[in-house]
Steps between C-alpha positions, in 0.01 A plus 500: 500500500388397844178454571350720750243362788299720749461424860193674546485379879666385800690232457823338665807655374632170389313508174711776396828330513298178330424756212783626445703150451276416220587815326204721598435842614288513772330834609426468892158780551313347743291793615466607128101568508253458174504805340926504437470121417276501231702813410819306481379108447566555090901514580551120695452134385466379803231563803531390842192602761385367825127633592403824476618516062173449278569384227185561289398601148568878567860402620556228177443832239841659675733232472670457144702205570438291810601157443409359868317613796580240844370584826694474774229313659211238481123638374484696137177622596635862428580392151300530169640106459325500111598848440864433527488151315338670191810710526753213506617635815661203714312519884624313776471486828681351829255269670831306557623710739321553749277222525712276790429881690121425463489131603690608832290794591199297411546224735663787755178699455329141547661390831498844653094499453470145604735546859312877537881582544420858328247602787664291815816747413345767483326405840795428690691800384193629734641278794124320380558112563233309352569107460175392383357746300831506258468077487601417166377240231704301292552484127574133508209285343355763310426537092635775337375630188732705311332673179764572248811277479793720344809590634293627818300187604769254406765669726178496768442091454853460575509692784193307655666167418585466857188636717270149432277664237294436208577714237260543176506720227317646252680689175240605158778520357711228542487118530654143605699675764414268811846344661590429879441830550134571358182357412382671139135552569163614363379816725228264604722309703635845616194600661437159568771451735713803574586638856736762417450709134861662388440720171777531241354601207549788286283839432258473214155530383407155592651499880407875607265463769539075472471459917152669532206401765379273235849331415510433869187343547594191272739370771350233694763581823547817686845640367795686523562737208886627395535729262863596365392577142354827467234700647235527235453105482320494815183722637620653813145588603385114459861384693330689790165398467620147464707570790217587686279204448777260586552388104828621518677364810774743459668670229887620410479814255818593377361708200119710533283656254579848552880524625540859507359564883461902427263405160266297653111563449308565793337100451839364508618710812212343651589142404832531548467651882264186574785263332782647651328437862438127495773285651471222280640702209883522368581844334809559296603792259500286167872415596467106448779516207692774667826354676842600451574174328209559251603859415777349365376196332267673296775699314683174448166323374468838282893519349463060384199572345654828332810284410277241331303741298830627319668154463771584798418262733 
């Protein structure tokens, strides 16, 4: 009997076809919301979600025979991770994917903020021709300090292999990773030496709220901040303030606190319209993984790891 796996949001339509070789039955609902899923979650072995599927203890009671969950995506921070394991419910996720997508917008985000190219076009779309106030600094010579050295901040060392850099990193939770890409380092040395901060860590109750006023204060330079991971990890209120005081030199925010503009709290509107007005600040809509190529990677990184769990690869 086939085994039946639910595709419980959007995802390329390659990973149906990939299903299907391997003798499943995939069930494409991609708009399906909450209420019909946990309705409907007890029929499928299989779960495939993106973003906006919980997965949580209330949803775990409604499911009967899940053997694997994999998110089409990096960050599980939507996930009950213990709940499932106590369940002997294989998670994975596709941090593969997507993550030479990060390192490139990263370092795009990077140069864009360091040539002011985001306000100069804006200018001369204006007919505005400004030479000196858009004069650019270079990335060559600096120290960057990447925190979190996965898929994410390897496929970032590699892309900075060629720009003249430093590059140090600091992982809890791994070690003896240092090659001619990266120096393995304590976060001493981080704040020690670091010019430009890149964050690639995940969501969890040790790195929500990590980059606060205080965090920043331990760095002996005045720095740029990056922050591709997600929103929660850094305080957007102390970005600004550290902004403001000339701490943070500049910062690239692909990911915020609060992404959902029309929820935000009348404090956050505030911060946000004081953010969104300083010209030393690179804004993108959390899209650092999100190329064409990468859509389609991360159902490939999803179907081997599939494969491997039942033996076909």
């Amino acid at each position: 009997m086939m085994k039946k796996v639910l595709i419980a949001d959007d995802m390329h339509p390659s990973i149906l076809t990939m299903l299907s070789e391997i003798g499943f039955s995939p069930d494409y609902q991609p708009n399906i919301q909450r209420p019909e899923l946990l309705n409907i979650i007890k029929d499928y072995e299989g779960l495939l979600i993106r973003s906006k599927t919980k997965i949580d203890k209330e949803f775990l009671k409604h499911q009967q025979k899940l053997e694997f969950i994999g998110r089409a995506g990096a960050g599980l921070d939507l996930i009950d991770i213990e709940a499932v394991e106590q369940l002997n419910i294989q998670l994975f996720a596709a941090n593969e994917g997507n993550s030479d997508a990060v390192a490139e917008h990263t370092l795009g985000m990077l140069l864009s903020l360091f040539n002011k190219i985001n306000w100069a076009d804006a200018e001369v779309r204006q007919k505005i021709w400004l030479r000196e106030a858009n004069r650019g600094i270079e990335l060559k010579g600096m120290t960057v300090g990447i925190i979190g050295y996965g898929n994410m901040g390897k496929a970032l060392s590699e892309r900075l292999t060629g720009f003249g850099v430093e590059v140090l990193a600091y992982d809890c939770f791994k070690t003896d990773y240092s090659s001619n890409l990266v120096k393995e380092v304590t976060m001493e040395e981080i704040f020690e030496k670091t010019d430009v901060l890149s964050l690639h860590i995940p969501l969890n109750e040790s790195s929500k709220m990590l980059v606060n006023d205080a965090y920043l204060s331990k760095f002996k330079k005045n720095i740029f901040l990056i922050n591709t991971s997600r929103g929660e990890v850094a305080s957007v209120t102390d970005i600004l303030k550290n902004l403001q005081s000339g701490k943070l030199r500049g910062a690239c925010l692909d990911v915020l606190e609060n992404e959902k503009m029309k929820q935000l709290t009348a404090q956050q509107e505030e911060v946000y319209e004081q953010l969104f007005q300083m010209k030393n600040v690179i804004l993108t809509p959390h899209i650092a993984g999100w190329t064409v190529e990468s859509y389609r990677k991360i159902n490939e990184v999803l179907f081997e790891k599939i494969k491997k769990m039942y033996g076909l690869d």
